[in-house]
Every structure is written in C-alpha cells, then in structure tokens.
C-alpha positions as CSV (number, residue, x, y, z in Angstrom):
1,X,-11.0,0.6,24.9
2,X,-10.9,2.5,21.6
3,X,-8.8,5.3,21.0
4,X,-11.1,8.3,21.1
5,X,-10.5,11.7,19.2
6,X,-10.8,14.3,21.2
7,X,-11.9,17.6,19.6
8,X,-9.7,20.4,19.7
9,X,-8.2,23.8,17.8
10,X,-6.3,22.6,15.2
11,X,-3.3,23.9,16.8
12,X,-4.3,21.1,19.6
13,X,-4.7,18.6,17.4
14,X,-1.8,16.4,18.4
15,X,-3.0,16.4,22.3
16,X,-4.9,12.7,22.0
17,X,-5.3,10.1,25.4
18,X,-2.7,8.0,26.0
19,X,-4.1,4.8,25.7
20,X,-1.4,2.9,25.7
21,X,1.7,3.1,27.4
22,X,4.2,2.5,24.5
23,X,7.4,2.0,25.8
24,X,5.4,-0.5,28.1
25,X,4.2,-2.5,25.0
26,X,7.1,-2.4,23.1
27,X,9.2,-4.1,25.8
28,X,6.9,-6.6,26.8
29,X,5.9,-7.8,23.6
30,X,6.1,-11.0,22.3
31,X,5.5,-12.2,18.5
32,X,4.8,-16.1,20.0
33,X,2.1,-14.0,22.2
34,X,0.4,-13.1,18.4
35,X,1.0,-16.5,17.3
36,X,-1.4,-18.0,20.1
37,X,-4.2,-16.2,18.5
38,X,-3.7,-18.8,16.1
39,X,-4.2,-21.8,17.2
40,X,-5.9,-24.1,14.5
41,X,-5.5,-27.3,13.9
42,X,-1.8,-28.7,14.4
43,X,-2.0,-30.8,10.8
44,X,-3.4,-28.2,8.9
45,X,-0.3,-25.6,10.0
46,X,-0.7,-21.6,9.3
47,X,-3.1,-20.9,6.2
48,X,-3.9,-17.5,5.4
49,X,-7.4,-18.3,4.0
50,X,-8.1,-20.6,7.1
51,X,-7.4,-17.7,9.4
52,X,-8.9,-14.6,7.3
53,X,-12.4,-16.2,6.6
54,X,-12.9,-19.7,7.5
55,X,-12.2,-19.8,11.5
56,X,-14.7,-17.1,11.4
57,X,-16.9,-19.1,9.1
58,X,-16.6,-22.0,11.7
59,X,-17.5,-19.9,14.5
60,X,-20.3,-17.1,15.9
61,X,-19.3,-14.7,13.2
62,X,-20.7,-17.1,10.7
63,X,-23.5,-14.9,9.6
64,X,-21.4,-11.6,10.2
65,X,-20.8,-9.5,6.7
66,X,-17.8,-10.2,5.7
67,X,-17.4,-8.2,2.4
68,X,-19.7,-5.3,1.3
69,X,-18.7,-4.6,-2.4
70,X,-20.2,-1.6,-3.9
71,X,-20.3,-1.4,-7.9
72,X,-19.9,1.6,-10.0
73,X,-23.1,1.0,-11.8
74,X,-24.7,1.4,-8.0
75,X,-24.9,-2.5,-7.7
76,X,-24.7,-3.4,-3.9
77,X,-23.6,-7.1,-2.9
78,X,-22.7,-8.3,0.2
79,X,-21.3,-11.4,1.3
80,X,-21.0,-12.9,5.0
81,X,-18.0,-15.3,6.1
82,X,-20.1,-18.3,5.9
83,X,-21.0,-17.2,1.7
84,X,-16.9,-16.5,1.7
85,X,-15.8,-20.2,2.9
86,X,-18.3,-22.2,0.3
87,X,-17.6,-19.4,-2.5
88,X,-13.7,-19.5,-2.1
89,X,-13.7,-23.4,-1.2
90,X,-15.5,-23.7,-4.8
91,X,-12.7,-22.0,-6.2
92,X,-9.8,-23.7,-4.7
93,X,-11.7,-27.0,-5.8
94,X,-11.6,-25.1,-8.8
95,X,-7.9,-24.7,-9.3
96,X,-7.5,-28.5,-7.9
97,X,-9.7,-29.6,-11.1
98,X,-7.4,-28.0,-13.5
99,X,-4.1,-29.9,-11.9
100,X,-3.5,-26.6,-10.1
101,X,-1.4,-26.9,-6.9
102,X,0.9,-25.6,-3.9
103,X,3.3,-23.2,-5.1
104,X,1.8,-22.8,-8.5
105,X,1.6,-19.1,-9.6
106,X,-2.0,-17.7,-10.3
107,X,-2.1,-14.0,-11.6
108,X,-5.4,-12.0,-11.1
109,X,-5.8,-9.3,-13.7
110,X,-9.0,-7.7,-12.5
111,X,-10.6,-4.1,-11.3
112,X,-12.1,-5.2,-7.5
113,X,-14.9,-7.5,-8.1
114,X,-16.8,-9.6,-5.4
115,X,-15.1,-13.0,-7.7
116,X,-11.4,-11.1,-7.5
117,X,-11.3,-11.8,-3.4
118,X,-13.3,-15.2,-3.8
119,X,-10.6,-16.4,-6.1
120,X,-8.2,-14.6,-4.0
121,X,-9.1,-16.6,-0.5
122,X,-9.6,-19.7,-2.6
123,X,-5.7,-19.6,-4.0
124,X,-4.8,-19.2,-0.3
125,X,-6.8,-22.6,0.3
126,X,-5.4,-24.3,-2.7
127,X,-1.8,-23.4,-1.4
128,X,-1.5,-21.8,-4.6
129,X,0.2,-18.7,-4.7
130,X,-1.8,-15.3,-5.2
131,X,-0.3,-13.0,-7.7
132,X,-2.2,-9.7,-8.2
133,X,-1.9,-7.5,-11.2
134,X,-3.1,-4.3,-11.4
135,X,-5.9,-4.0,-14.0
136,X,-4.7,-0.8,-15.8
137,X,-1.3,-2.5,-16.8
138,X,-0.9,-2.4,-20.5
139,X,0.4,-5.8,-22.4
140,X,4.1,-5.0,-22.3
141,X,3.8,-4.8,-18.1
142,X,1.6,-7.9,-18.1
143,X,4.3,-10.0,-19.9
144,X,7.1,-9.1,-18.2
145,X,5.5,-10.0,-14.7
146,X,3.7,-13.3,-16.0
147,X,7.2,-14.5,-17.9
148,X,8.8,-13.6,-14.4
149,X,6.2,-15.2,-12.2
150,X,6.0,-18.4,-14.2
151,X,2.4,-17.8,-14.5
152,X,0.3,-20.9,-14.8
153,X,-3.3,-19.7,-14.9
154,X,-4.9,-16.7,-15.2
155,X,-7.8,-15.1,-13.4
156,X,-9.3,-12.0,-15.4
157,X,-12.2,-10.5,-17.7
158,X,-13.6,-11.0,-21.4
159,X,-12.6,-7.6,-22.4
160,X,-9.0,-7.3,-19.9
161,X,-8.1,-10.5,-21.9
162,X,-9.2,-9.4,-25.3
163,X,-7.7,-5.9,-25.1
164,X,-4.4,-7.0,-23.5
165,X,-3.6,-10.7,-22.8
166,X,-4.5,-13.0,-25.8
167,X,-2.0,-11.5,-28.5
168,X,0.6,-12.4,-25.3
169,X,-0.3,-16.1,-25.0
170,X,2.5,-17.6,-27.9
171,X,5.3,-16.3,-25.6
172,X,3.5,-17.2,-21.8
173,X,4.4,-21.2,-23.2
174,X,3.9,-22.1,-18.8
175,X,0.3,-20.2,-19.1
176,X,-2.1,-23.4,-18.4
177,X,-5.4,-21.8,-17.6
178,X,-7.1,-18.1,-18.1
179,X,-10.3,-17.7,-16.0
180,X,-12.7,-15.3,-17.5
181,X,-14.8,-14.0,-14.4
182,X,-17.9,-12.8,-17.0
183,X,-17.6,-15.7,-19.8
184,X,-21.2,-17.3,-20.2
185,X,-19.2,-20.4,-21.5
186,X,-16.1,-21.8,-21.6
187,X,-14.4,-20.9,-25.0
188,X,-11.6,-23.8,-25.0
189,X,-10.0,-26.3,-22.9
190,X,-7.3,-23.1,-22.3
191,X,-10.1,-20.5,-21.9
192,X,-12.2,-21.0,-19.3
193,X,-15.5,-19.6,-17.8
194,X,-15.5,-18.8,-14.0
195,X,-19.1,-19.4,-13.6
196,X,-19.4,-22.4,-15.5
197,X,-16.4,-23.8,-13.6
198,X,-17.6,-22.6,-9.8
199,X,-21.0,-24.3,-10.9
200,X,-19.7,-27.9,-10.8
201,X,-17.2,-27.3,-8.1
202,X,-18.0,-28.5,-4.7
203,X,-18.4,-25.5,-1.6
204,X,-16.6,-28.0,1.0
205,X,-12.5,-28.2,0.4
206,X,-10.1,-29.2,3.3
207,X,-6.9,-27.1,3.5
208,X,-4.1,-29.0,3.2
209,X,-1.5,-28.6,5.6
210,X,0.4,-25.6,5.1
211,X,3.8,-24.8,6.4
212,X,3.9,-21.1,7.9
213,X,6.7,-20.3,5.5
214,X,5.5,-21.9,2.4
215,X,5.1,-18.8,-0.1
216,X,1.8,-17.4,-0.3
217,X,2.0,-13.8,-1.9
218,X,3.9,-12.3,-4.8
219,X,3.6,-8.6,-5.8
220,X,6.0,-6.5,-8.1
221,X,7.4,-3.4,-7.8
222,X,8.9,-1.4,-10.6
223,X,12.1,-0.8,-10.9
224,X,13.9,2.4,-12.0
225,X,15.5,0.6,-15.1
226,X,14.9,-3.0,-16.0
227,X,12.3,-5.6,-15.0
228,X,10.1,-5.6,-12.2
229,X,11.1,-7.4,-8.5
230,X,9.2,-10.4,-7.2
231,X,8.7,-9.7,-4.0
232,X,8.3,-13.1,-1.9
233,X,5.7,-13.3,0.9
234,X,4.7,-16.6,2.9
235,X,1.9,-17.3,5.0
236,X,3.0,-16.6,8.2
237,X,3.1,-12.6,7.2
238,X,-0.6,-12.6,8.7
239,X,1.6,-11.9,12.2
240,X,2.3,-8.5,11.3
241,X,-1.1,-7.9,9.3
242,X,-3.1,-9.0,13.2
243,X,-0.6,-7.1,14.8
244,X,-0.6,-3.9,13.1
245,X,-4.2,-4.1,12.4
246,X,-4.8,-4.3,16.4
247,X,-2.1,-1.3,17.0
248,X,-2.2,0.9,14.3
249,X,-5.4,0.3,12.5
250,X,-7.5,-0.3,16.1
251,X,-9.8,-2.7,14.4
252,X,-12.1,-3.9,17.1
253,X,-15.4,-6.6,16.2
254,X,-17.7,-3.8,15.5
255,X,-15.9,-1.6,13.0
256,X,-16.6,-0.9,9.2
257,X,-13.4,-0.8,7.2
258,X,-12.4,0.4,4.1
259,X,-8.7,0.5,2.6
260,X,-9.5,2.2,-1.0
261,X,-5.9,0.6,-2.3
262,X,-5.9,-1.3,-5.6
263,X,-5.4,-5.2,-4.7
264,X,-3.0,-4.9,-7.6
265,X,-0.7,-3.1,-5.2
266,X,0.5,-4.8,-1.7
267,X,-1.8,-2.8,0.6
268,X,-4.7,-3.4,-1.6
269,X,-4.1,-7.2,-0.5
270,X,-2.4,-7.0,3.6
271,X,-4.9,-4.5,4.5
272,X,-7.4,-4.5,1.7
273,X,-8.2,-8.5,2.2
274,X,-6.0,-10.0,5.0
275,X,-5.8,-7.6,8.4
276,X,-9.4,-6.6,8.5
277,X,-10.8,-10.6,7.7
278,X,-7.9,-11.6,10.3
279,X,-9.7,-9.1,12.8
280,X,-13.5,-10.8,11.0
281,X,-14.9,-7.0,10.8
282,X,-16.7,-5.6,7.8
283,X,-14.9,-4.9,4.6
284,X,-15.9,-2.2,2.6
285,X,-14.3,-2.7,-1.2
286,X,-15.5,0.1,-3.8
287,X,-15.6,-0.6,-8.0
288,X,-15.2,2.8,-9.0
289,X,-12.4,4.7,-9.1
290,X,-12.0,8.2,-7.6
291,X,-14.3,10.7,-6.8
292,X,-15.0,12.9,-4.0
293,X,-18.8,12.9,-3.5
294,X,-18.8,9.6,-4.1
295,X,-16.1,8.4,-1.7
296,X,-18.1,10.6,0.7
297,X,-21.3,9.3,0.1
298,X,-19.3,5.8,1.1
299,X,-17.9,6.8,4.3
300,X,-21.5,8.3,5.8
301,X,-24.0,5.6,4.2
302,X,-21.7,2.7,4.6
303,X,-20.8,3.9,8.5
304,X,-17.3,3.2,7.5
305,X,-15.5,3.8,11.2
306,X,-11.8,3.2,9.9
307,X,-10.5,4.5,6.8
308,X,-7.0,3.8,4.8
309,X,-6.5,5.2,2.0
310,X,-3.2,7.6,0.4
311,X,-1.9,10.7,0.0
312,X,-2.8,11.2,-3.5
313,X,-6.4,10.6,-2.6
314,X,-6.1,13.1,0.5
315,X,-4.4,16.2,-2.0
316,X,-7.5,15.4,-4.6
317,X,-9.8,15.8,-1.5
318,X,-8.1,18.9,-0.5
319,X,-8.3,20.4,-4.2
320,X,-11.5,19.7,-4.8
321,X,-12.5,22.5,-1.7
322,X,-15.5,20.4,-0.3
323,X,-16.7,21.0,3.4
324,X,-17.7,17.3,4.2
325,X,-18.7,17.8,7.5
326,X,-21.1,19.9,6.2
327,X,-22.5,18.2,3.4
328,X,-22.3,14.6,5.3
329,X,-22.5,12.5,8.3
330,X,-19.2,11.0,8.9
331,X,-20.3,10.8,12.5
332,X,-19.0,6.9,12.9
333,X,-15.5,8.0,11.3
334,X,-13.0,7.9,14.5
335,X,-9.5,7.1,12.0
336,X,-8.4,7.6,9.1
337,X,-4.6,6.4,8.2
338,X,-3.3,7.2,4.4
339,X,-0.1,5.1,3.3
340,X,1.9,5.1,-0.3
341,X,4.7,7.9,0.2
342,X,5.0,10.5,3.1
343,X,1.9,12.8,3.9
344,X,3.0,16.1,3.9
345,X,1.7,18.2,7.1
346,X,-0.5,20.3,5.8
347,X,-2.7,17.1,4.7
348,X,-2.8,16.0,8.2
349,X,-3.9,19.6,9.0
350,X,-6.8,19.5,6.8
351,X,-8.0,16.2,8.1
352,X,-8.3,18.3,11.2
353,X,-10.0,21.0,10.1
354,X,-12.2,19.5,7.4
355,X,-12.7,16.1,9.0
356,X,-12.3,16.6,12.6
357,X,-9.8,14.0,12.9
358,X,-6.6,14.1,12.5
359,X,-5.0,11.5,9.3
360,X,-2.5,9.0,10.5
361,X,0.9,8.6,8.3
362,X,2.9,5.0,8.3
363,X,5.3,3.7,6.4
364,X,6.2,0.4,5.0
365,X,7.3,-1.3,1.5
366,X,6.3,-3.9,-0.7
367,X,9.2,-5.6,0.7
368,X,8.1,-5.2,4.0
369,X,4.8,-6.8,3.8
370,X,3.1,-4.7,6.5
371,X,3.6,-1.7,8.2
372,X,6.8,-0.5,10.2
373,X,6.6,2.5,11.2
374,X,3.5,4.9,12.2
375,X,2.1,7.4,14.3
376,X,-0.5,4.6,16.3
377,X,-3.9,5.8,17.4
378,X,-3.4,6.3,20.8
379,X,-0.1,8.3,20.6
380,X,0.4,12.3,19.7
381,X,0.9,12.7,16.3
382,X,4.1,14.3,14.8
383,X,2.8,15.7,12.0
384,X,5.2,15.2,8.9
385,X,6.7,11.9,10.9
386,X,6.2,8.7,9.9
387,X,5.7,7.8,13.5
388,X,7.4,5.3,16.0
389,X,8.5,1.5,15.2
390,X,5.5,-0.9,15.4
391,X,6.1,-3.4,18.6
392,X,8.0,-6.6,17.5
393,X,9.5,-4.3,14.7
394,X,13.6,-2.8,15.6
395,X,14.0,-0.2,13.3
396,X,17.1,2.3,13.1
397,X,19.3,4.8,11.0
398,X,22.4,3.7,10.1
399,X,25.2,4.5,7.5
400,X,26.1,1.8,5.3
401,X,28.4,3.1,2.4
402,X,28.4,-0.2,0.4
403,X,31.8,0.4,-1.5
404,X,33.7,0.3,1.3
405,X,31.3,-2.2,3.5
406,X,31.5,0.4,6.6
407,X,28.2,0.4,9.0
408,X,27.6,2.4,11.4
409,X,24.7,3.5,13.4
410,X,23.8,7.0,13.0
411,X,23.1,9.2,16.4
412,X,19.8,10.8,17.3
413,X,19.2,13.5,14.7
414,X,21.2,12.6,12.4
415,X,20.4,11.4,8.8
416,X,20.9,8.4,7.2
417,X,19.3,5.0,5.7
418,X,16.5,3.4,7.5
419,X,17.0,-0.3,8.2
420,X,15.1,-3.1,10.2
421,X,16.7,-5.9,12.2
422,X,15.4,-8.9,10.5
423,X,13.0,-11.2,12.5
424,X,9.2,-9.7,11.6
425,X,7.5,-12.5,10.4
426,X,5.9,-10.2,6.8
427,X,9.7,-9.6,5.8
428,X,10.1,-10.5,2.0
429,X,11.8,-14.4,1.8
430,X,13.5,-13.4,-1.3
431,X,13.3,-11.7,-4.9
432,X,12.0,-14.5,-7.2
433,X,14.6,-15.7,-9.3
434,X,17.4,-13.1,-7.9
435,X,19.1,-14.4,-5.1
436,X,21.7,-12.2,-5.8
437,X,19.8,-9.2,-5.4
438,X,18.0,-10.0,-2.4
439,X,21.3,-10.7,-0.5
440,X,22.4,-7.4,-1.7
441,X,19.4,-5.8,0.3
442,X,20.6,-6.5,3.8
443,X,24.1,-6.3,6.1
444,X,24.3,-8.8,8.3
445,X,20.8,-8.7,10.5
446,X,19.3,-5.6,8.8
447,X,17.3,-4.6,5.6
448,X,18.2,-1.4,4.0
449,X,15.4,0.3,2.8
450,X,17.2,2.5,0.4
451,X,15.1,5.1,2.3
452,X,16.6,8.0,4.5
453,X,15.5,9.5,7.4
454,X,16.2,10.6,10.9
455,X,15.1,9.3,14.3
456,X,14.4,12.3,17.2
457,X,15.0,11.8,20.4
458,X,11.0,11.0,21.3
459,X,11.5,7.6,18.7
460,X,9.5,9.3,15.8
461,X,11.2,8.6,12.3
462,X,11.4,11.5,10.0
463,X,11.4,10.7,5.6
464,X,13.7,12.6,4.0
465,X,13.6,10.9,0.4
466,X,14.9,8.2,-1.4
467,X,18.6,7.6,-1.2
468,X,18.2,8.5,-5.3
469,X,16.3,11.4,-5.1
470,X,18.6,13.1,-2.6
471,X,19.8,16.2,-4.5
472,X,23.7,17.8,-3.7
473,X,23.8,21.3,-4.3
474,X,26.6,23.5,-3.6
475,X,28.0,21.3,-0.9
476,X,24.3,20.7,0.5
477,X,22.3,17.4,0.8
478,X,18.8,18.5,0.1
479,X,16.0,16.4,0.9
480,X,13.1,16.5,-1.6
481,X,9.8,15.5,0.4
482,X,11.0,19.0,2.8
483,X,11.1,21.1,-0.2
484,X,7.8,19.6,-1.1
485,X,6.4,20.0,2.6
486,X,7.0,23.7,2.4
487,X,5.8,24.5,-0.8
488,X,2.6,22.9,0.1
489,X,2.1,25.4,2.7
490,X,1.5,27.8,0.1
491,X,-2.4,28.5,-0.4
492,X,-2.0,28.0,-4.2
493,X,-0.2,24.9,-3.9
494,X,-1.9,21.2,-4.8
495,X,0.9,19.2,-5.3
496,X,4.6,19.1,-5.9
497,X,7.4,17.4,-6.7
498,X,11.2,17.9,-6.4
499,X,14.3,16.9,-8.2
500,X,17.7,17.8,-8.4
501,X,18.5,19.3,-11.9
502,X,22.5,18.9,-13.4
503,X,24.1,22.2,-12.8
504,X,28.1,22.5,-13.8
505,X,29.0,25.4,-11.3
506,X,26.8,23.7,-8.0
507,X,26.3,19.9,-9.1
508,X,22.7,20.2,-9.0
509,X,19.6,22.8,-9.2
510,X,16.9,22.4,-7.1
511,X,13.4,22.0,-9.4
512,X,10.4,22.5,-8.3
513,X,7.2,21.1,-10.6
514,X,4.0,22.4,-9.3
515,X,0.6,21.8,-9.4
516,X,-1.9,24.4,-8.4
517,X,-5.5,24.1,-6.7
518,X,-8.5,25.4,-8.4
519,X,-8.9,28.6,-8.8
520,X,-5.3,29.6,-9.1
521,X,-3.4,30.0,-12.8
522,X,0.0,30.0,-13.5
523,X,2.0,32.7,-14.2
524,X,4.9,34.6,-14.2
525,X,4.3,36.2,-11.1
526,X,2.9,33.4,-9.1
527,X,6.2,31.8,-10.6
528,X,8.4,34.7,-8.9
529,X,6.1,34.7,-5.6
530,X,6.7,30.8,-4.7
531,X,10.5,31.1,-5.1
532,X,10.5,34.0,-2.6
533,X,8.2,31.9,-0.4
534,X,10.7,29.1,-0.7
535,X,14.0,31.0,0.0
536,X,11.8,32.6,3.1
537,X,11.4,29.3,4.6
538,X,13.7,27.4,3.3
539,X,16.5,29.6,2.8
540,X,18.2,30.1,-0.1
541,X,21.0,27.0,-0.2
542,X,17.7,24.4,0.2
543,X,14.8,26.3,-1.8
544,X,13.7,25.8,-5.5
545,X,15.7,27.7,-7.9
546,X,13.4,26.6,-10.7
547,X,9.5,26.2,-10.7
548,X,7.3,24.6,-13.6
549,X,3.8,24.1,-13.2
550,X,2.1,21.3,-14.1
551,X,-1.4,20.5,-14.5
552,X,-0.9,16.8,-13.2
553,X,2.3,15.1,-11.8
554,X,3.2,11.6,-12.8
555,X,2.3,9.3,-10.1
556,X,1.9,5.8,-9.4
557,X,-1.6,4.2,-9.1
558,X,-0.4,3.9,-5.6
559,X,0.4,7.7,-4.9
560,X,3.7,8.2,-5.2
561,X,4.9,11.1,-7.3
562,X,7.4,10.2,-9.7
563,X,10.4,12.1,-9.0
564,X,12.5,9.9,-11.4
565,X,10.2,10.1,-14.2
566,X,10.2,13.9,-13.7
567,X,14.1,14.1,-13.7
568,X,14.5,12.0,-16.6
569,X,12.1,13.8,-18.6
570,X,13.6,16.8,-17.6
571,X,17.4,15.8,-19.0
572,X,15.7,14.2,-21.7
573,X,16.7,10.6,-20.6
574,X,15.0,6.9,-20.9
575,X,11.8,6.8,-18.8
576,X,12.4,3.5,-17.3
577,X,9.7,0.9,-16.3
578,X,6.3,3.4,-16.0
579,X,4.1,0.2,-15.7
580,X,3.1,1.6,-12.6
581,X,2.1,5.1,-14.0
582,X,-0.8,6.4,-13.5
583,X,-2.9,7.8,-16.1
C-alpha cells in the first residue's frame, strides 16, 4: 500500500498513517532478504547495468518507458528498457572496440543528455568504471580529477571539449579515447565520434561476470584545501539504492520519478539513474537548468508522482512567490524528498501550504553512497530532523576526540559526531589512491562523518553543522544550520548562512550573511530588526551579532551553502578548491 498524504492544517501536517511499523522492520530486517531480489544468473555475479535495465529488458517491462528526457529547446525523447539494453549494449561494445575494459576509468563530461545514461549503463556492462563530471567544471577542476582518476577515455561534447578539455590533453599522457556525443565524424584515431562509433557497434553484448565488489562508481568531492577525494563505490551499492528507494522513496511499478540532481554529483547517479531503473519505473531527466514555471510545467504534464530534488531548489521555489496549486495540476504528486544539506523547517512548511504535501529531508554523503538517515513516508515528520536510520543502517552519536583516541558514545540529547557501524553494502571501499586517508575516516567498526548531530529519544537525528563550521563563542558551541533555521523564519528572509567570525575578547562572532526574498531591500533598519529577532529567539549568547546581506550566497551546484567560502572571504584567506561553486 502507498503511503497516502492526508490533508490537514499545516499545524497537522506531521499527523500521517502509520504504514509501517518501524521498530518492527528495522529488527527484522535482513540485507541477504534484499539480495534475493537479485537473483541473476550465478556466472554473470552482481552487475549494476544487468539489474537497472536489462532484467527489465528481459522481462514484461520490456516495452515500459524507461527514460523520458525532456530538452531545453522543448525536444521530447523517450526511451523504453528494451531501446536502453541494445542502446547501452552498443556502447559497451563500444568501449570493448577501443581495448577498453574492467576497471578502466571513463569520465563523462556532459549536461544530461539521453547518450550521457546510454553510455552510463553501457560502462556498467563493460565493467568499466563510470566517472561523472559535472559539466560546468572549468579546466583546472577537470585536470585534477582526470590526473587523479587515471582517466582513460572520455565521454563529452564538441564545444565542452573545445572550451575546456583539448588545451589539457599534453598532461592527461593515460587519456586513450574522448567521445564526442555531437561529432558528425571522427576527427582522429584519439577523437572520436559517438554516433559514428554506436553505428558499427553491435546492440547484443554479454555481461561478463562481475564480482559484487568489483568497483563500479567514482565521484569526487571537494575538499576544503587541496585536491579532490575519490570516492570508491562497487557494484553491490545497488543494495542500499533498492532498499531506500522501496523505504524512503516508496517507488512502486506505476510511479513517474524525477530526481532533478546533476549526474555529475552522487545523487544525480544512485537516485538519478540506479534506484528508480532498479525499481523499472519511469525516469523523468530534464536538460534545462532551473526555473520555476518550467519545473512546474514538468511535474503536472509529465504526472511526475515522486519528486527528489534540494534545498536550494525548494528556497528558489519559495522566493519566487508562486501559488502552484493554483496555477497547475500536481494532482499525481504524493512525495517530494529534497537532499544536499539540511532543509530548514520553514521549507517543509511551505511544501505544506503551497504544495499540500509535506517535503521529506534525508541525509547521506558521497561517501555514503545512498541515504542513511530520513524522515520515511509513512512516519510523522520532525520537521528540521534529518529523520530515523534507514533499516540495515546502525547509526549513532559518539565522541571521538582523535588526539587522544578516546570514544565514547554520546547519551540521548546530547551532541556529538554522527557515525555508522560499517556493514551497508553502498559504504565507500576506499579513497583512490589514499589509503591513508580512508583509514583515518573510521574507529574500529564506525565511519565518522565529520558531521554533528543529536539523536532524541523517538530515534530522529538532529544536524547541527559540520564539525568545521561549529562556531565557539564566549564559552558557547554554536551550531550554524540553528542560527540559519531561525533566521529563516523571518518573512524577509530567503537564505542564510552562518559562520563564526575571529573575535580576541570571545573567540569568535557569530555572522550572519543574508539573502532577502523579493520584494524586501536591505537596509539599515531591516539590518537592526533581524538581530533583535535573532537575540528574541535565540537569545543573545547564540544569535548573530553581525548581519550582511547578500544578493546570492556561494553554493555548490548541489545546494550546499558555502560556509567556508564565506569565512575565508570574510578574513581574507585562500578560497580553497571552489570547483564545485556554483555560478
């Protein structure tokens, strides 16, 4: 049975049916349970591309849309899971021509075109590993990954390539191959032409057999200083993308889907390609980059009945002062999720109010490989929680001061680091090339997230911030994402981000930098007016002595503000790797 929204006052909004007993299901569960949906063939192992698209293709879902990919100059393709297994076996017997193989890296550098998740499932096939760039990386970001990765072919555009890849090619020496998606012809034995190659390639290939852990995934994140991390993933991740995608996402056979993450990012690729083609349900992927009426327009003509998307999306929503219930249908919506740093309440108010559902926050890393902790769809919602631990997943807070090597667990309420016990089957199998570093991520059994929180006594985690961006003021730990939270309450308030600011006399300020919603100008007096609202709610140890406004904050392309970028600008200091920064 779905899990059905039931319409209430928005002071109601977190009375939903329980559906599912959850203490039940989290005792009883069983991860070899989730790996009996998956029983292929015993010599071809665990391949993600067999179990995303081609079981489907081999069964009643043949004919079944698979991908619906709307372009930004109003083009409309669509592709069932039958057109996905000859497409993507072309491509693998693609990569095989070129002396491509199992464990060789293969970077995408593309915006979300139909031949992007073609290639995608046909490097899964190939045994190849898929590593996704985001297309809006500038040369310097593209470098440092590919040198890292030991790229060995390339899968990108005539003017991506031109603009930022070709003047890069003396120092990628292990670079084999670049795919051009749009080249008419092949320009050398180097420089190839997708379509030219796809056209001689045969639509039947035979997966190999794959060995659950072989690797199958690596994504970056940035760093605050330094390179980039590999982040190591390996086929037998797709564990936790079924699983969450059954629990959290409630993908049953009739749904239409559409995650509106970047593939460039890791959601854009566990739960923009793998969970909902796991689950064989429609996949909705959009060209065009945001904009409201248009993203609308998607959910009511597409039917799309689960939506993922982020908190930077859903504060853009909120500015732009639409009443979409109003202006469209979104009748088949039943549940929206959002992803990418902690939604503040207020968002999941709005959904409420303005979409008559409420919006679901989890959390997970890149590290993580799919999603940990979240408020499921048929449990009350906390809002401002990041929800309960996903079944199969022990999560916890502990206190781990690593110069001494004392752990602890932390008591109910209390603040510290969140860590999971290891034993999820998406948990990162290493940081490529640091082995060093990846050690240092864990004590004994558990991951340290580097994130703090709190657990209540009802098993819902609570984000504080980064360990990082904590700020120590006068003897108090602050934590930023609560500042934030409050000052969003304020009807004038869009967006905002906190930082602790040096101070000699209390260690450090409390900053606030905000960004307003239309119609509201800054000013002196709005200035004056949010600090009094802040030491009203917050008090005056916690709230902002300092406010700047700010037209735009620096984000990531995958919605999370920058605090670090905003402190280092602030003092003045090196910006660090701002690959990732949105523009």
């Amino acid at each position: 049975m779905k899990a059905q929204w039931i319409k209430k006052e928005p002071k109601n909004f977190s009375v939903r049916p329980n559906l599912m007993d959850y203490e039940k299901e989290y005792n009883a569960f069983q991860w070899e349970d989730v790996a009996l949906e998956f029983q292929g063939s015993p010599s071809m192992g665990l391949n993600i591309a067999h179990e995303t698209i081609d079981r489907h293709a081999n069964g009643p879902l043949a004919q079944k849309t698979a991908l619906v990919w709307l372009g930004a100059d109003g083009k409309k393709r669509e592709f069932t899971f039958a057109k996905m297994k000859q497409e993507s076996a072309r491509f693998a017997n693609v990569l095989q021509s070129l002396g491509l193989t199992k464990g060789d890296r293969v970077f995408t550098l593309t915006t979300r075109l139909p031949e992007f998740y073609i290639a995608a499932i046909g490097i899964f096939k190939n045994r190849s590993v898929l590593c996704p760039l985001f297309a809006q990386f500038g040369p310097e970001p593209i470098l440092q990954r590919m040198k890292k990765g030991d790229a060995k072919a390339l899968v990108t555009t005539k003017v991506i390539f031109e603009k930022k890849v070709r003047s890069l090619l003396d120092e990628l020496p292990q670079l084999q191959t670049i795919i051009l998606i749009d080249a008419i012809e092949d320009e050398s034995d180097k420089i190839r032409s997708f379509n030219s190659l796809m056209a001689l390639a045969s639509d039947i290939y035979e997966i190999a057999p794959t060995d659950p852990e072989d690797m199958s995934l690596l994504h970056f994140t940035s760093g605050t200083t330094g390179m980039p991390k590999g982040v190591v993933h390996v086929h037998k991740a797709i564990y936790m993308h079924w699983m969450s995608g059954k629990y959290v996402l409630d993908m049953h056979p009739d749904d239409i889907y559409w995650c509106t993450a970047d593939p460039g990012w890791v959601t854009g690729t566990s739960y923009g390609i793998i969970a909902p083609w796991l689950h064989g349900i429609t996949n909705i992927v959009d060209e065009a980059e945001f904009d409201a009426r248009r993203w609308y327009e998607i959910l009511q003509n597409e039917k799309v009945t689960i939506w993922y998307t982020a908190p930077t999306a859903i504060r853009r929503l909120i500015r732009m002062e639409l009443d979409p219930l109003k202006e469209y249908d979104l009748a088949n919506l039943r549940l929206v999720h959002s992803v990418g740093e902690p939604l503040n309440p207020e968002a999941v108010i709005w959904g409420v109010e303005k979409l008559g559902l409420p919006i679901h926050d989890n959390w997970w890393q890149t590290e993580t490989g799919g999603i940990m902790v979240a408020n499921f769809a048929s449990q009350p919602i906390q809002p401002g929680s990041m929800g309960r631990q996903l079944l199969g997943v022990e999560a916890a807070i502990v206190n781990y001061d690593r110069d001494s090597g004392v752990f602890e667990m932390a008591k109910t309420g209390d603040k510290g680091e969140l860590a999971i016990k290891r034993g999820w089957p998406s948990m990162f199998r290493g940081y490529l090339h640091e082995d060093e570093r990846y050690k240092k991520s864990f004590y004994n059994e558990w991951y340290l997230t580097g994130d703090l929180a709190y657990k209540d006594k009802y098993g819902y985690f609570w984000f504080i911030g980064r360990s990082d961006d904590i700020i120590k003021t006068s003897g108090h730990m602050v934590g930023p994402f609560e500042v934030e939270s409050t000052l969003m309450e304020h009807p004038s308030v869009a967006e905002a981000g906190v930082i602790g600011k040096p101070d000699p006399v209390v260690g450090e300020v409390v900053k606030a930098f905000i960004s307003l919603k239309t119609g509201f100008i800054p000013s002196e007096e709005l200035r004056r007016e949010l600090i009094g609202f802040g030491r009203q709610k917050l008090g005056v140890a916690v709230a902002p002595k300092e406010i700047e406004f700010q037209s735009n904050l620096p984000k990531t392309r995958s919605g999370k503000i920058m605090r670090r970028l905003l402190k280092a600008r602030e003092m003045g200091l090196p910006e660090g790797d701002i690959s990732t920064l949105e523009h």
